[in-house]
Biopython code that builds the backbone (N, CA, C, O; Angstrom):
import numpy as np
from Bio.PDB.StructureBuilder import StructureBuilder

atoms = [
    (1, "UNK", "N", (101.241, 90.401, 97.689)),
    (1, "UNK", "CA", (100.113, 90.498, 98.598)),
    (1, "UNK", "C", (99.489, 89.123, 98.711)),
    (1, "UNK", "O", (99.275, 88.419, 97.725)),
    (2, "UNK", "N", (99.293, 88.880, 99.574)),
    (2, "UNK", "CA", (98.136, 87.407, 99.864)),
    (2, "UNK", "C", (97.196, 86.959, 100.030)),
    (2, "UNK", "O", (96.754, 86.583, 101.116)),
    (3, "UNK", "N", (96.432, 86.872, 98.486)),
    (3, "UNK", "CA", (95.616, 87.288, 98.057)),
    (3, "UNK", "C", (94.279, 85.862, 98.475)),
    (3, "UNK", "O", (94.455, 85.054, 99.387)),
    (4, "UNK", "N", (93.477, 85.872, 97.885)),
    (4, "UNK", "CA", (92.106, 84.819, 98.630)),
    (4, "UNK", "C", (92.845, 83.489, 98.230)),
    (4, "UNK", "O", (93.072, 82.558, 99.002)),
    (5, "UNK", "N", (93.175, 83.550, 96.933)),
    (5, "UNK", "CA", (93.737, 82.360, 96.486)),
    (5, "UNK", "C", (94.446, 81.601, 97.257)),
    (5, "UNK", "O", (94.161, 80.435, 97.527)),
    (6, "UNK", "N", (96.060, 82.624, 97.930)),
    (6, "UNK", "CA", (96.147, 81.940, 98.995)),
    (6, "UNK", "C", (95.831, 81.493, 100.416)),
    (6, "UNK", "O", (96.309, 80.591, 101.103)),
    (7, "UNK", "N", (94.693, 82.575, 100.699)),
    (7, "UNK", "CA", (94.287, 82.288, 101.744)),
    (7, "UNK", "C", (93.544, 81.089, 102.139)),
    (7, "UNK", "O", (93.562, 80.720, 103.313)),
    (8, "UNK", "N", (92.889, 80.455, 101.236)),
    (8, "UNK", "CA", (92.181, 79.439, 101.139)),
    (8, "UNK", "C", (92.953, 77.932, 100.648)),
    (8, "UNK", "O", (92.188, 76.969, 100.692)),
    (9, "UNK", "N", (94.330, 77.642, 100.204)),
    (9, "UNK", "CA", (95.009, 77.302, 100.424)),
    (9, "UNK", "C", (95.459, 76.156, 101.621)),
    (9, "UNK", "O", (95.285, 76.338, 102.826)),
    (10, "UNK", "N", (95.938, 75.211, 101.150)),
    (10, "UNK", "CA", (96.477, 74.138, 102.397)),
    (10, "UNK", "C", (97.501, 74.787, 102.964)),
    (10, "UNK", "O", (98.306, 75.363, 102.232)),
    (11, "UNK", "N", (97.653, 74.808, 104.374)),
    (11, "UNK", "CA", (99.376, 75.116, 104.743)),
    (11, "UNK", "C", (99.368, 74.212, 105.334)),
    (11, "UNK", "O", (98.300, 73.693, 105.658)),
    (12, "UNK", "N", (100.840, 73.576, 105.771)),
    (12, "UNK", "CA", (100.910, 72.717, 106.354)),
    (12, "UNK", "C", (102.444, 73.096, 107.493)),
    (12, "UNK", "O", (103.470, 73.530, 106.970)),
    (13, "UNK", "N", (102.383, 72.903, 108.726)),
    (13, "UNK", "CA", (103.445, 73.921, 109.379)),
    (13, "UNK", "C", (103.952, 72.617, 110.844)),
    (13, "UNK", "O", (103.234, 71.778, 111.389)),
    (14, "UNK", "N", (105.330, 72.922, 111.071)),
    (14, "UNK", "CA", (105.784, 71.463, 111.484)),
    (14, "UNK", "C", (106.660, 72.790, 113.415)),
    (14, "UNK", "O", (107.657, 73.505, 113.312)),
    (15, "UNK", "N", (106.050, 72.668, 114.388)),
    (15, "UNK", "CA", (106.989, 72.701, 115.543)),
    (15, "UNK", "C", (108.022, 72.397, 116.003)),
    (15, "UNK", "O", (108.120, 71.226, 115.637)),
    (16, "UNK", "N", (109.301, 72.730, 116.826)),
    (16, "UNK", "CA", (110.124, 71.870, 116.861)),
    (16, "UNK", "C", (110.760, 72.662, 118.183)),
    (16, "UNK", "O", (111.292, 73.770, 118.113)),
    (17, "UNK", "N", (110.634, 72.040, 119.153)),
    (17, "UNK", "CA", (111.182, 72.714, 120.185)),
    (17, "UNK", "C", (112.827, 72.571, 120.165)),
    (17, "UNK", "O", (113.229, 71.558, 119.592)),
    (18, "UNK", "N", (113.763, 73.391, 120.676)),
    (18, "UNK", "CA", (115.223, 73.321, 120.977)),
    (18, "UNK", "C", (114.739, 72.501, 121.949)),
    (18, "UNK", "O", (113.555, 72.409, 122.276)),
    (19, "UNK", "N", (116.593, 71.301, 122.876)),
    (19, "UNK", "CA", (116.564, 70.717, 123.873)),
    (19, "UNK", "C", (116.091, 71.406, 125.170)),
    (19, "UNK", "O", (115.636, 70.707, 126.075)),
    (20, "UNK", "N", (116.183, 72.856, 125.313)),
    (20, "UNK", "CA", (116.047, 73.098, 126.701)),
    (20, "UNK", "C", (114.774, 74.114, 126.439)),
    (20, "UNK", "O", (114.507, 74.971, 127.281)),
    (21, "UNK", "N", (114.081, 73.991, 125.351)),
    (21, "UNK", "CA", (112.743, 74.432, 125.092)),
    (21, "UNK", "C", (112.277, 76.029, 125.397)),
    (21, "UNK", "O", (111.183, 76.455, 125.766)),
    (22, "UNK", "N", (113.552, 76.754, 125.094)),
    (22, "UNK", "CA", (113.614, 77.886, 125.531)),
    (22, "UNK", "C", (113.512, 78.649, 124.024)),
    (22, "UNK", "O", (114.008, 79.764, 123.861)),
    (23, "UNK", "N", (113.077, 78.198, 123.350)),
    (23, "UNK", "CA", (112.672, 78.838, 121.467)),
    (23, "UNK", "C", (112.242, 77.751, 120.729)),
    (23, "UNK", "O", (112.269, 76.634, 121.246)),
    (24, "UNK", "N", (111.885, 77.894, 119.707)),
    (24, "UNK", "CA", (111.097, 76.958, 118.970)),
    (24, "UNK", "C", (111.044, 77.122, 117.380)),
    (24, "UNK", "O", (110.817, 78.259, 116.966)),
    (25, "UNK", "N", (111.241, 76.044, 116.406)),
    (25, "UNK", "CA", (111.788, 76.394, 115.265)),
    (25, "UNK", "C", (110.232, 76.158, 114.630)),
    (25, "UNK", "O", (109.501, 75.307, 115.138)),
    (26, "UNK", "N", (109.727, 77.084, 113.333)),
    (26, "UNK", "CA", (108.296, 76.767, 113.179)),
    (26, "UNK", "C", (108.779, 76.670, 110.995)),
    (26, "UNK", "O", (109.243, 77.457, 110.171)),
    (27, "UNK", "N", (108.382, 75.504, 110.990)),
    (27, "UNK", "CA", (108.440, 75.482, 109.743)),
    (27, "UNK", "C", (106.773, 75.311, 108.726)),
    (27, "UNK", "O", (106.010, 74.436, 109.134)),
    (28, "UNK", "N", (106.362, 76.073, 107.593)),
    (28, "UNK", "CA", (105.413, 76.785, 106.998)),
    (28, "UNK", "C", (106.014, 76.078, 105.468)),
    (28, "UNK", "O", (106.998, 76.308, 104.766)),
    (29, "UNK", "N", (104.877, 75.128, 105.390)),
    (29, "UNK", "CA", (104.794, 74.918, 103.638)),
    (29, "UNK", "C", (103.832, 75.273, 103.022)),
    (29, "UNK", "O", (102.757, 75.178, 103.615)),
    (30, "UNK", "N", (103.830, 75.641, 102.069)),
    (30, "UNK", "CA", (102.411, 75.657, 101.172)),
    (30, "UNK", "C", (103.065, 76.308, 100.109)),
    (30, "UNK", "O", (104.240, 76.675, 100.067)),
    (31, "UNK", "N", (101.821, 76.460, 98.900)),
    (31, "UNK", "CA", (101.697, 76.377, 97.270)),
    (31, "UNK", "C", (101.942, 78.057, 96.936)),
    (31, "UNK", "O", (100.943, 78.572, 96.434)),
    (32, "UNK", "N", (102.739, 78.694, 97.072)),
    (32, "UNK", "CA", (102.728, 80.189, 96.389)),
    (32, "UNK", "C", (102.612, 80.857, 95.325)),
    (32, "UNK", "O", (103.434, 81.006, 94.421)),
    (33, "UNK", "N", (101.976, 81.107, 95.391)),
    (33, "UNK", "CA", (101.780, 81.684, 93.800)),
    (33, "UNK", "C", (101.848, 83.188, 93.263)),
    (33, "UNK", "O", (101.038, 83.981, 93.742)),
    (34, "UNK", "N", (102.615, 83.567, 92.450)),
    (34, "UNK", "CA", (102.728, 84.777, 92.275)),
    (34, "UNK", "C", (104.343, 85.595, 92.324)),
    (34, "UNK", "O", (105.128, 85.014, 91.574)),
    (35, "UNK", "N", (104.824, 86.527, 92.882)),
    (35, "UNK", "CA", (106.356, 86.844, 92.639)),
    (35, "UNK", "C", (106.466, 87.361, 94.095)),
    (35, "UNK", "O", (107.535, 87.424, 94.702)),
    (36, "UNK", "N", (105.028, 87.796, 94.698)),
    (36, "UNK", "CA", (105.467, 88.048, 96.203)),
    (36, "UNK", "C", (104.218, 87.939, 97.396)),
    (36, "UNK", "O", (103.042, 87.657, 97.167)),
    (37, "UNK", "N", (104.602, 88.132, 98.231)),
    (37, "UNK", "CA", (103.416, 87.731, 99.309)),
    (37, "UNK", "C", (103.510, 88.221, 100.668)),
    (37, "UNK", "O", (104.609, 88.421, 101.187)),
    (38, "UNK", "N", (102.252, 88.457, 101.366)),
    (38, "UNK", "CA", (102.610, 89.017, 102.863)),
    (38, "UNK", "C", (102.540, 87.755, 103.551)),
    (38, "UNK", "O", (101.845, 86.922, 102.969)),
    (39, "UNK", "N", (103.012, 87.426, 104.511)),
    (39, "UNK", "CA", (102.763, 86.515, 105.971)),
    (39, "UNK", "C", (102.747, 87.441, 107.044)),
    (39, "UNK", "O", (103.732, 88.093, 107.389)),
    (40, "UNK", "N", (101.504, 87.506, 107.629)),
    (40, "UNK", "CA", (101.268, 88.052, 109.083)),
    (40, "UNK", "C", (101.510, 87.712, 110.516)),
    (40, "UNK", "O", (100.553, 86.953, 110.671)),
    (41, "UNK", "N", (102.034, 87.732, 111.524)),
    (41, "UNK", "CA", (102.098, 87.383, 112.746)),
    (41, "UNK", "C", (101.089, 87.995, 113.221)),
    (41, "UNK", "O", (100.754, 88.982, 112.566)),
    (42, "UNK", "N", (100.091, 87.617, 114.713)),
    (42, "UNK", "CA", (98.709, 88.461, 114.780)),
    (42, "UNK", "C", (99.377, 88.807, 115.741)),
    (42, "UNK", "O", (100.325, 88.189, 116.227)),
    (43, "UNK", "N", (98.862, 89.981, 116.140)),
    (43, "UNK", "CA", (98.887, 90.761, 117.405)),
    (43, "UNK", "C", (98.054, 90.702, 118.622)),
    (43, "UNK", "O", (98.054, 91.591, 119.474)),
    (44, "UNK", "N", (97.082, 89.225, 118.695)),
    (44, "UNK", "CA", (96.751, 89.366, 119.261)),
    (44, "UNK", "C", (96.194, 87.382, 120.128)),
    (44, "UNK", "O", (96.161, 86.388, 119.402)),
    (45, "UNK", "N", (95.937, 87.324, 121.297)),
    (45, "UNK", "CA", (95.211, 85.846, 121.215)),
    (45, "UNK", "C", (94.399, 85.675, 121.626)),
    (45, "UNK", "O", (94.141, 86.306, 122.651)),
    (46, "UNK", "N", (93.124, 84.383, 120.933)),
    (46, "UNK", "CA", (91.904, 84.379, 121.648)),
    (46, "UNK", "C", (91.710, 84.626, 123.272)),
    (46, "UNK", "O", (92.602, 84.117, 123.951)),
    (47, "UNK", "N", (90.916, 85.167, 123.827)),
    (47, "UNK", "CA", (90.333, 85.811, 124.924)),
    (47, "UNK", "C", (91.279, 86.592, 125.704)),
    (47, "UNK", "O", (90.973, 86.915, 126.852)),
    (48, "UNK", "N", (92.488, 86.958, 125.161)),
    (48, "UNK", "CA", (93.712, 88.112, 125.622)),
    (48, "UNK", "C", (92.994, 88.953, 125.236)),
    (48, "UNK", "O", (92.528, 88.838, 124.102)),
    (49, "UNK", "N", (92.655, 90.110, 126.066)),
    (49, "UNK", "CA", (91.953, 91.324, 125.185)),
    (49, "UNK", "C", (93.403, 92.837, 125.462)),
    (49, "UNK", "O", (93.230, 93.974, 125.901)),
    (50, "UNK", "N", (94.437, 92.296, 125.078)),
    (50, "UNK", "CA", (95.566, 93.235, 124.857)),
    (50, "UNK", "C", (96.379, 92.695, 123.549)),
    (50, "UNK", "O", (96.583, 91.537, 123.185)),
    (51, "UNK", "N", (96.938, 94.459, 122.728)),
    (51, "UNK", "CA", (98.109, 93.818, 121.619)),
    (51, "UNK", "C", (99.281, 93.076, 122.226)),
    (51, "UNK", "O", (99.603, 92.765, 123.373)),
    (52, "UNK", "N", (99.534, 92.996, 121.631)),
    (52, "UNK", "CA", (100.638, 91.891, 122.256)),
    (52, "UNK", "C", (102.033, 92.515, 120.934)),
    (52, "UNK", "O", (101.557, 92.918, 119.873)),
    (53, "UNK", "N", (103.450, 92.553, 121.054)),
    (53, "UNK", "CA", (104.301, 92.353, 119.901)),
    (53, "UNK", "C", (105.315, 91.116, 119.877)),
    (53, "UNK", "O", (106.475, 91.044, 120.283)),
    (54, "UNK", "N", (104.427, 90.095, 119.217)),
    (54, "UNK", "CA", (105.215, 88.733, 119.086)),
    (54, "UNK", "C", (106.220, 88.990, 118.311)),
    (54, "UNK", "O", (107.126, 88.217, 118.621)),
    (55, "UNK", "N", (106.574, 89.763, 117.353)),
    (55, "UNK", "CA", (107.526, 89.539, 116.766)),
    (55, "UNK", "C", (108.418, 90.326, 117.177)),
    (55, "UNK", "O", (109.332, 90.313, 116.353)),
    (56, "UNK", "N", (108.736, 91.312, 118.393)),
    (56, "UNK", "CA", (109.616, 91.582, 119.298)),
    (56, "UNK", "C", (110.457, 89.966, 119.504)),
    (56, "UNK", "O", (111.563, 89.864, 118.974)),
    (57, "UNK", "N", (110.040, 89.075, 120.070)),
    (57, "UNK", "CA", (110.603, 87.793, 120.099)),
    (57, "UNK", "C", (111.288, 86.722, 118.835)),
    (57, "UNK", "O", (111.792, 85.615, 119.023)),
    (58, "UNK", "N", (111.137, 87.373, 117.666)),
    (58, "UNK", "CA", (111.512, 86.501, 116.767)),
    (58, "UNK", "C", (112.793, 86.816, 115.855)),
    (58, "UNK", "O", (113.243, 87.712, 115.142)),
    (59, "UNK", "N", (113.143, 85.372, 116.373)),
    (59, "UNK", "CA", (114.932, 85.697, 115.461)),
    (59, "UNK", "C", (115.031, 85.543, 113.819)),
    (59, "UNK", "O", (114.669, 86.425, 113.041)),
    (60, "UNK", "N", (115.446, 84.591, 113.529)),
    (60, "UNK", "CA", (116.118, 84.305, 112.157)),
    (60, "UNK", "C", (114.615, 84.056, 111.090)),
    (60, "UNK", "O", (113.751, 83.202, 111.290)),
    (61, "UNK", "N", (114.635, 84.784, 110.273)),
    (61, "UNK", "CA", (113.285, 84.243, 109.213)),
    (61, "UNK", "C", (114.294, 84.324, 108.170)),
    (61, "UNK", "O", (115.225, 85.084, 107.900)),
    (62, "UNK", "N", (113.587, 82.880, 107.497)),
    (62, "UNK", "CA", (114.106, 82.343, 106.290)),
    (62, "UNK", "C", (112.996, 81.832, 104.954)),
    (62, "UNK", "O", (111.988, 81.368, 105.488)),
    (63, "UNK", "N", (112.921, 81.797, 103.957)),
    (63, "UNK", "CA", (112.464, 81.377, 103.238)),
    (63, "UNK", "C", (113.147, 80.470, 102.107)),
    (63, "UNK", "O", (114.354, 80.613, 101.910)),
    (64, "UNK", "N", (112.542, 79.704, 101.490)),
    (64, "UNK", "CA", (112.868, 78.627, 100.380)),
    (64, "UNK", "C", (112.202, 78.473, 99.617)),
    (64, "UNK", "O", (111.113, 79.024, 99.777)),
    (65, "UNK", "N", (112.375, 77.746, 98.469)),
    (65, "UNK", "CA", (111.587, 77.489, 97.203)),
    (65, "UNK", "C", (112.558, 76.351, 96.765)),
    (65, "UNK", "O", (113.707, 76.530, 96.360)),
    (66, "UNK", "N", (111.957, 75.219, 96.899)),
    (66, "UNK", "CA", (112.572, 73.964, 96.024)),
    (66, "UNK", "C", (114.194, 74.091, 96.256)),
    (66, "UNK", "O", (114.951, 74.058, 95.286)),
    (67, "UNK", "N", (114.709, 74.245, 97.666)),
    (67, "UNK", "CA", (115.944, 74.238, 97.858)),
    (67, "UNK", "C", (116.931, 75.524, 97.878)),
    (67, "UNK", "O", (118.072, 75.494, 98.339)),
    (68, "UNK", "N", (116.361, 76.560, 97.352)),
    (68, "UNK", "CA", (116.664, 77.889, 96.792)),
    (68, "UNK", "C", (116.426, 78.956, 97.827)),
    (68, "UNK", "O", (115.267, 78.871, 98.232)),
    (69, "UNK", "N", (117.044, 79.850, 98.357)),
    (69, "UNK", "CA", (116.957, 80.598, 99.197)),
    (69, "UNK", "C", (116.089, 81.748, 98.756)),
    (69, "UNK", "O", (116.263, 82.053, 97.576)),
    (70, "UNK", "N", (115.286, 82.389, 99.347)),
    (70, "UNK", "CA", (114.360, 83.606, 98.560)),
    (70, "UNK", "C", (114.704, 84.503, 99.626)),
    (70, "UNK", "O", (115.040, 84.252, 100.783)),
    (71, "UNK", "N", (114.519, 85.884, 98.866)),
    (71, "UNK", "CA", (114.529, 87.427, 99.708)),
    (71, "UNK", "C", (113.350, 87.225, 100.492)),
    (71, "UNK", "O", (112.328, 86.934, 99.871)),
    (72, "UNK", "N", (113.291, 87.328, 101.823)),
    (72, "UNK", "CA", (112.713, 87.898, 103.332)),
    (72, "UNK", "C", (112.474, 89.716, 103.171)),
    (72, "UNK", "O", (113.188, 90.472, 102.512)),
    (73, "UNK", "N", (111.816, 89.915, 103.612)),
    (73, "UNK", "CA", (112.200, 91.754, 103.860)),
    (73, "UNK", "C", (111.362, 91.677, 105.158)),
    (73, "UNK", "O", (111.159, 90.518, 105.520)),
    (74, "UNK", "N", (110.822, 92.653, 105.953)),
    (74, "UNK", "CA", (110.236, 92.505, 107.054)),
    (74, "UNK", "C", (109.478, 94.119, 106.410)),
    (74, "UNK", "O", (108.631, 94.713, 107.077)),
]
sb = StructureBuilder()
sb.init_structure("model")
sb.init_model(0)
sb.init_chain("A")
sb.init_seg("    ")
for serial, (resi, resn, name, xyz) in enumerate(atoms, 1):
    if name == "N":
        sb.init_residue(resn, " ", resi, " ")
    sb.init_atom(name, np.array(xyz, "f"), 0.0, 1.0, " ", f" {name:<3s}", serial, name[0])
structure = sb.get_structure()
């Protein structure tokens, strides 16, 4: 769970468009602590007053640790 500790936390997160800018690779660092954790996508954006499902759109999620591949679950 992701808890205050990390919420308050530095992240630091890097964009990267493909050449024909038709997807976009989003890379997420920061300090984890603990054995597991949620990351949220919001459902929603400032002054959109509808849900929205962004993660209908999202392909490959990956995670790491110091080079090391970690379990994803959705």
């Amino acid at each position: 769970m992701l808890g205050a500790t990390l919420a308050s936390a530095e992240i630091s997160y890097r964009v990267a468009p493909m050449a024909d800018r038709s997807k976009v690779t989003i890379t997420l660092e920061f300090d984890a602590r603990g054995k597991s954790f949620d990351l949220q996508l919001p459902s929603w954006s400032p002054g959109l007053y509808a849900l929205e499902n962004y993660w209908n759109t999202m392909g490959a999620v990956s995670a790491s640790s110091k080079g090391v591949a970690l379990e994803v679950t959705h």
